[in-house]
C-alpha positions in Angstrom: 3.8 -6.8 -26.7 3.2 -10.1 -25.3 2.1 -10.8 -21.6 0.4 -12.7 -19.2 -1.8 -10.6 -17.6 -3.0 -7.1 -18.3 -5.5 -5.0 -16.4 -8.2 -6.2 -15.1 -5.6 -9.0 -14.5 -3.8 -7.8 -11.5 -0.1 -7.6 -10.7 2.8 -5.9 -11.3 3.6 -7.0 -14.0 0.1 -6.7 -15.9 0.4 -2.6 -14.3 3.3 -2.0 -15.7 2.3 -3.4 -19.7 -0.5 -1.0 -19.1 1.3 2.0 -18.3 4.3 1.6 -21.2 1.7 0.7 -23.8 -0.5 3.3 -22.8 2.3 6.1 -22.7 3.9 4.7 -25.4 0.4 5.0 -27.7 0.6 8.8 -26.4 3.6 10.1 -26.6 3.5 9.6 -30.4 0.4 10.8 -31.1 1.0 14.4 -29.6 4.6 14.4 -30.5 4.2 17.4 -33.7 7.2 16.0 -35.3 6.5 12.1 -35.4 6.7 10.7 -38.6 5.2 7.8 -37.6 3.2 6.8 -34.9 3.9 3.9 -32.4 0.9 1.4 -32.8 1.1 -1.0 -29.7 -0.6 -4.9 -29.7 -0.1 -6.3 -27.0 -0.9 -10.0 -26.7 -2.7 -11.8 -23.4 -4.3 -13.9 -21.4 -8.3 -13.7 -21.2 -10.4 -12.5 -18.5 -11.2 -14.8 -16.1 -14.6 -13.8 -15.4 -15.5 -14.3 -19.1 -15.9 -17.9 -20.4 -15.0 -17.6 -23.8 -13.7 -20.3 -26.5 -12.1 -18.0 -29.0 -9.3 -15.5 -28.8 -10.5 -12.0 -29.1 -9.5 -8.3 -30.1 -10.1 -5.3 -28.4 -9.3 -1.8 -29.7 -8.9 0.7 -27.7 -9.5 4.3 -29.0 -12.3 6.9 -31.0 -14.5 4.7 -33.1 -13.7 4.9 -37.2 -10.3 5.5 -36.7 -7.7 2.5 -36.8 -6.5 2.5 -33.3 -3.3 3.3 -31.3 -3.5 0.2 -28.7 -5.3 -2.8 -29.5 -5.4 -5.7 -26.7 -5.9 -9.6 -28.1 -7.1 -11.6 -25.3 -6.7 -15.6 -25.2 -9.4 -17.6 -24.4 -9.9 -17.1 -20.0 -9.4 -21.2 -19.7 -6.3 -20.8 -21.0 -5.2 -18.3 -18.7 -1.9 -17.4 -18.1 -1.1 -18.8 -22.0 -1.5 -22.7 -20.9 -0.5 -25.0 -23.2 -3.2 -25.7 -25.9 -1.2 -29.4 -27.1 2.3 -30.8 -27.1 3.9 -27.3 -28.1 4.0 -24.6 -24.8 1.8 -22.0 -25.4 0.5 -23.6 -28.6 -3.2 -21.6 -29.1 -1.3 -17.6 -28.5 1.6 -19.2 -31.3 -1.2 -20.3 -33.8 -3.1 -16.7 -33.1 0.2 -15.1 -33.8 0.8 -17.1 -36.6 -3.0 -16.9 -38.7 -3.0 -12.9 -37.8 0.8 -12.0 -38.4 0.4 -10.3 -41.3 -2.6 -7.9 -39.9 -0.9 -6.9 -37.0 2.4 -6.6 -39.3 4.7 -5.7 -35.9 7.8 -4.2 -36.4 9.5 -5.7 -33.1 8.3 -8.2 -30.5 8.9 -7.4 -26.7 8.1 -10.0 -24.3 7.5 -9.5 -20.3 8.8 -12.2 -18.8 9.0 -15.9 -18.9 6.1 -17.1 -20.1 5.9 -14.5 -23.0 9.4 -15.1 -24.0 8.0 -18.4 -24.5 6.3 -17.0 -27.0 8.4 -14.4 -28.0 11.0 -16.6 -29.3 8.8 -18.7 -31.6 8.0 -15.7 -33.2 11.5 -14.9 -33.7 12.1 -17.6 -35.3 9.3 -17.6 -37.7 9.7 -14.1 -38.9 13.2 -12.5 -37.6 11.5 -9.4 -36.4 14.0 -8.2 -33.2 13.2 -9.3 -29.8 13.5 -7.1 -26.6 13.1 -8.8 -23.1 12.0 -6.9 -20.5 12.4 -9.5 -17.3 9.9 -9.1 -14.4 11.3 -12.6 -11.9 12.9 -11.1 -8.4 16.3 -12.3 -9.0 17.8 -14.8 -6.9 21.0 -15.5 -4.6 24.0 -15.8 -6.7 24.6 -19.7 -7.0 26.3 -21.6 -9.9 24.2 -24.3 -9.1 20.8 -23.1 -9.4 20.2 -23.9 -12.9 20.7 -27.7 -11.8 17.2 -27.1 -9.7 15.8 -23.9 -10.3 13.5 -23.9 -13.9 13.5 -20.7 -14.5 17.0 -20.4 -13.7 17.7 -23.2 -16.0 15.6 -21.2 -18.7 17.5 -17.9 -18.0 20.8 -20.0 -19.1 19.1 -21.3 -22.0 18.0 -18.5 -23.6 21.6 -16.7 -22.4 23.5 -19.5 -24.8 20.9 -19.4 -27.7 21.6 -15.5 -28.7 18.1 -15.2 -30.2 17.3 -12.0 -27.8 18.6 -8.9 -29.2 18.0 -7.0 -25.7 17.4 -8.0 -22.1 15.8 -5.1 -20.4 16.1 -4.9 -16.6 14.0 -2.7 -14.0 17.0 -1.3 -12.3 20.8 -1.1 -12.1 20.7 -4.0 -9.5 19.2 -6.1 -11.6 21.0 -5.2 -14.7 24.2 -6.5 -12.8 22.5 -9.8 -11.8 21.2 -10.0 -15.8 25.3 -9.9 -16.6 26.1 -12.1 -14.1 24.0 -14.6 -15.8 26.6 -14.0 -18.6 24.6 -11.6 -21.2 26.9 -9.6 -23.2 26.8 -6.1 -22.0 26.0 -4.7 -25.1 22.5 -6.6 -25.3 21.3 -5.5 -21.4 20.2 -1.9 -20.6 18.3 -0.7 -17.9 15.2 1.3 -18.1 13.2 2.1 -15.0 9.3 1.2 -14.9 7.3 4.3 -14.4 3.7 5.0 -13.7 1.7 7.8 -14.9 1.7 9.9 -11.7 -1.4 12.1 -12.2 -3.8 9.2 -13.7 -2.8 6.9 -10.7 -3.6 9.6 -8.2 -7.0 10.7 -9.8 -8.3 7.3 -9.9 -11.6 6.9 -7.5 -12.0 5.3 -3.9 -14.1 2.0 -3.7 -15.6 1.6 0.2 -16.2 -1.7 -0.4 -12.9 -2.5 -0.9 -11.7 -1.3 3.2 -15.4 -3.7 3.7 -13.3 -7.0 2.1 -10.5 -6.1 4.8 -12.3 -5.5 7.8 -11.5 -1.8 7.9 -12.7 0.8 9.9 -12.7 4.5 9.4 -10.1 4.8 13.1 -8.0 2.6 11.7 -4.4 3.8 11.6 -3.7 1.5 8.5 0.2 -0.2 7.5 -0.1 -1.2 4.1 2.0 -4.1 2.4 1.3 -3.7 -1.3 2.5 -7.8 -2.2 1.5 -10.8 -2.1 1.6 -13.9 0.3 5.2 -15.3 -1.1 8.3 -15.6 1.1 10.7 -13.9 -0.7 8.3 -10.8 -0.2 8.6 -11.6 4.0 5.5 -11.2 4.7 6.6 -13.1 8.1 9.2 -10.1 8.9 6.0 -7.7 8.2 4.1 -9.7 11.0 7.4 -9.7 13.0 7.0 -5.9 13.0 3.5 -5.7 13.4 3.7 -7.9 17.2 6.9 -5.7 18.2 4.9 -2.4 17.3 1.6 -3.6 18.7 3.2 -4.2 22.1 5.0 -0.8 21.6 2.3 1.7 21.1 -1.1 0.5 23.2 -4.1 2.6 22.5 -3.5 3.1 19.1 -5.8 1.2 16.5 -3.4 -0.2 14.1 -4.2 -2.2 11.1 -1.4 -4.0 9.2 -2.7 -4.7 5.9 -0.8 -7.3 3.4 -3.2 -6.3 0.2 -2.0 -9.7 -2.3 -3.2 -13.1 -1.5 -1.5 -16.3 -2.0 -0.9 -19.8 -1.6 -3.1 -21.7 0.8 -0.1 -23.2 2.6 1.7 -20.6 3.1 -1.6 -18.1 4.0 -2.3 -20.9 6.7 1.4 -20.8 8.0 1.1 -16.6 8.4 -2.0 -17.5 9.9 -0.4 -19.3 12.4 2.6 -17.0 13.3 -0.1 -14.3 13.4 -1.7 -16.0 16.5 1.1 -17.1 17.8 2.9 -13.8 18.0 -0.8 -12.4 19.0 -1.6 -10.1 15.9 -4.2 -12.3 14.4 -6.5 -9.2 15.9 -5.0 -6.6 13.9 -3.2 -8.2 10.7 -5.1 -8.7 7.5 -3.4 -11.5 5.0 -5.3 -10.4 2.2 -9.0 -9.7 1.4 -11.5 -11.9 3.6 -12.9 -13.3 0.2 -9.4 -14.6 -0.9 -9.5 -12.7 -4.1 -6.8 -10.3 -5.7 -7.3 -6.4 -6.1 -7.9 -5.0 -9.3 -5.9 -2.3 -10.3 -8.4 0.2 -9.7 -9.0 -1.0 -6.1 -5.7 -0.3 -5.3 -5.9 3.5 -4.5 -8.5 2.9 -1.8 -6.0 1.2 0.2 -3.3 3.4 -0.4 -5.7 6.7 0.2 -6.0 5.0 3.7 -2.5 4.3 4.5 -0.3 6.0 6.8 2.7 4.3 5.3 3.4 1.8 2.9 5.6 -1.0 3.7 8.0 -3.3 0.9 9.9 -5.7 3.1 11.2 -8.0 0.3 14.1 -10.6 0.4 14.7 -10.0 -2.7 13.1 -7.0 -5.4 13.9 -6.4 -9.0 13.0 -3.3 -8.7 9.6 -2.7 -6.6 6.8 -1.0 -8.8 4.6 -0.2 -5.6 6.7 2.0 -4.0 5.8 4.5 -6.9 2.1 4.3 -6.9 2.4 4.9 -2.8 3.8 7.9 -3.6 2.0 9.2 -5.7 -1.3 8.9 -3.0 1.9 10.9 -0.8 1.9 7.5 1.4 5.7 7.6 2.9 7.4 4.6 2.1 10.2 2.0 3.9 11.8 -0.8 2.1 13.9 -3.3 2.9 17.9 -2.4 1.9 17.8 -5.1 -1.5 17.7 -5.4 -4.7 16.2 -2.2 -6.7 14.4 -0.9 -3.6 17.5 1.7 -2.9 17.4 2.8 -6.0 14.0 4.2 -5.4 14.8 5.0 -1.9 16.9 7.4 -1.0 16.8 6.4 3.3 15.6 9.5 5.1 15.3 12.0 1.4 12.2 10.3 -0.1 11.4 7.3 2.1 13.3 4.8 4.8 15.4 1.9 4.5 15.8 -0.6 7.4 18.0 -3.6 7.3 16.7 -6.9 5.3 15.0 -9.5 7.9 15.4 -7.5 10.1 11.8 -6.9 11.5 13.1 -5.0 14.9 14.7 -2.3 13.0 11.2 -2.1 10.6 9.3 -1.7 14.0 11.7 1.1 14.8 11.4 3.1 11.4 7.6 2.7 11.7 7.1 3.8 15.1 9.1 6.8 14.2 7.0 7.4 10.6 3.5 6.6 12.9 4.5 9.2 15.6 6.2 12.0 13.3 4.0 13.2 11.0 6.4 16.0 10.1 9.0 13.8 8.5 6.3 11.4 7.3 4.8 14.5 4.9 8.5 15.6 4.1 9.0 12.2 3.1 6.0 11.7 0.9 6.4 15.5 -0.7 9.9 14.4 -1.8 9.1 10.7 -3.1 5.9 12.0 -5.4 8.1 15.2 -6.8 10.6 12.3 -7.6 8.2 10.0 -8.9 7.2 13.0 -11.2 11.1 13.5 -12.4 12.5 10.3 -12.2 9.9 7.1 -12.8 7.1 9.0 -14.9 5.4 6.5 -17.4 6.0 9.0 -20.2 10.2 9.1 -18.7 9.8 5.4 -19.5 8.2 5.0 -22.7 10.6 8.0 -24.0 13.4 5.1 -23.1 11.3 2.3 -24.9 10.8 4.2 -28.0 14.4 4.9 -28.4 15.6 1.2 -27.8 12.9 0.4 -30.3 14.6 2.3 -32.7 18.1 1.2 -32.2 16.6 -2.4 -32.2 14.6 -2.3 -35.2 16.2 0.6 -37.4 13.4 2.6 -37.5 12.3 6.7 -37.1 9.4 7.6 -35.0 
């Protein structure tokens, strides 16, 4: 697997890696009749807290066994796979390249652009099939966004060129958008990303996490799970927050957006924040400006009363899964993948996209009816459990991986 970031590297995307490889390593090793096991490598960027030159491996599993998950990790100044000379991605390529025949991979599956960077050099060295799984949030239909859009322009690029042998998209939505980019249907399937509902929910509370977000234990806590990027409308969170502060006086609410972001744009919600005089009680990310790791998330969650996704636009929205499984109820904005997790008043809420009055609405309701709220919350995680388990998912993998690559596991 190749990918840009992978825990401690925050994100969705770097989550979600995690979580397939991880299931993927496990569901063959207890499976009585495997015949073979599923070995997983996945390819990354380095750590940034560790300055080191030279690209190294890191096995994962018992010692003197040869392991089930191995993680190579890129040098941290060349995070994100930045270009090492006049080829993209040049140092990862060469890596490839010189260790090829240890790692001796029977497929390559990239996770999104900058991967599929890679991914297709690969392809072209050895032949081995390539599966795309595609992370971007998909944009507005328009014929002419290729003209100024790069990765747009990419998408079509690697559309006409025919080297991937599947495009893999988070949800039904986004499959449709993949095939109006002109993929032939028989190379785009949808599997759903999953998380592994009991790990996520056993995973520890870290107080000094609230302590980098100015929490306080009578805080009644709104949690926005995304970073500080427009198309995640952070500014129709804020909307919400003014409309609903003005609506229920007395009650301590804290509105919580848990990504950071550009410095622009963080100064422009700061600004709209005051203006709409909720610079008291909304938090645009930690006060140090740093990302949560993975395993900070749960203490925010664990502290939520509900959990808040009011893209533009959503591929799918990964976050909604991992409330649920802390039994946070949900709302998300009516877009994209969202509704496919959200069924509006069975296993979370829906309000209407940009539309932060009727969000102010839905959360009053959730804030002052703790009855629905739990009903909500019982019926997302039992979904969650059904429907979007990591082992749901990597069951789905490992049979595309077959068909791909004409092999028995």
């Amino acid at each position: 697997m190749l990918s840009r970031a992978y825990p401690p590297g925050a994100g969705g995307v770097a989550t979600h890696v995690s979580y397939l490889a991880e299931a993927l390593c496990t569901l063959t090793k207890t499976r009585v009749d495997a015949t073979r096991v599923c070995r997983v490598e996945v390819v990354t960027a380095g750590e940034l807290h560790r300055r080191s030159s030279a690209a190294a491996s890191h096995p994962i599993g018992p010692k003197g066994t040869r392991p089930f998950l191995v993680v190579h990790r890129m040098p941290a100044e060349k995070s994100h796979f930045a270009s090492a000379g006049e080829v993209p991605f040049e140092q990862p390529v060469k890596y490839l390249l010189d260790n090829w025949h240890k790692i001796r991979p029977d497929l390559i599956h990239a996770h999104d652009f900058e991967a599929l960077h890679i991914g297709l050099m690969l392809k072209i060295a050895f032949n081995k099939p390539l599966i795309f799984t595609v992370h971007r949030t998909p944009k507005e239909p328009d014929p002419s966004l290729r003209q100024r859009d790069p990765k747009s322009c990419f998408f079509a690029l690697i559309q006409r060129s025919g080297l991937i042998d599947m495009v893999v998209a988070p949800s039904e939505a986004y499959k449709q958008h993949v095939l109006d980019e002109g993929f032939e249907i028989d190379r785009v399937t949808r599997i759903y990303h999953g998380i592994p509902v009991r790990k996520v929910a056993a995973m520890r509370s870290r107080p000094s996490v609230l302590a980098r977000f100015g929490l306080n234990s009578s805080d009644e806590v709104v949690l926005c799970p995304t970073r500080l990027d427009p198309h995640k409308a952070p500014d129709v969170f804020i909307r919400a927050a003014a409309i609903l502060k003005q609506k229920m006086t007395g009650r301590r609410l804290a509105f919580v957006i848990a990504g950071s972001g550009s410095g622009t744009y963080r100064k422009s919600l700061q600004v709209q924040a005051t203006e709409q005089g909720v610079a008291d009680v909304v938090r645009l990310g930690a006060s140090d400006g740093k990302d949560l790791l993975p395993e900070e998330m749960p203490t925010l969650y664990r502290r939520a009363r509900v959990c808040v996704l009011p893209s533009r636009r959503e591929g799918f929205g990964q976050v909604l899964l991992e409330a649920a499984a802390f039994r946070v109820p949900v709302i998300g904005a009516n877009t994209g993948g969202i509704p496919e997790i959200i069924k509006s008043f069975e296993t979370g809420l829906l309000f209407t996209r940009d539309e932060p009055e009727d969000l102010a609405n839905l959360l009053g309701r959730l804030l002052d009816d703790e009855t629905l709220a739990r009903m909500l919350a019982d019926n997302a995680v039992q979904q969650v459990s059904r429907r979007f388990d990591a082992d749901t998912m990597a069951r789905e993998y490992l049979r595309l991986y077959q068909r791909v690559a004409g092999i028995h596991l």
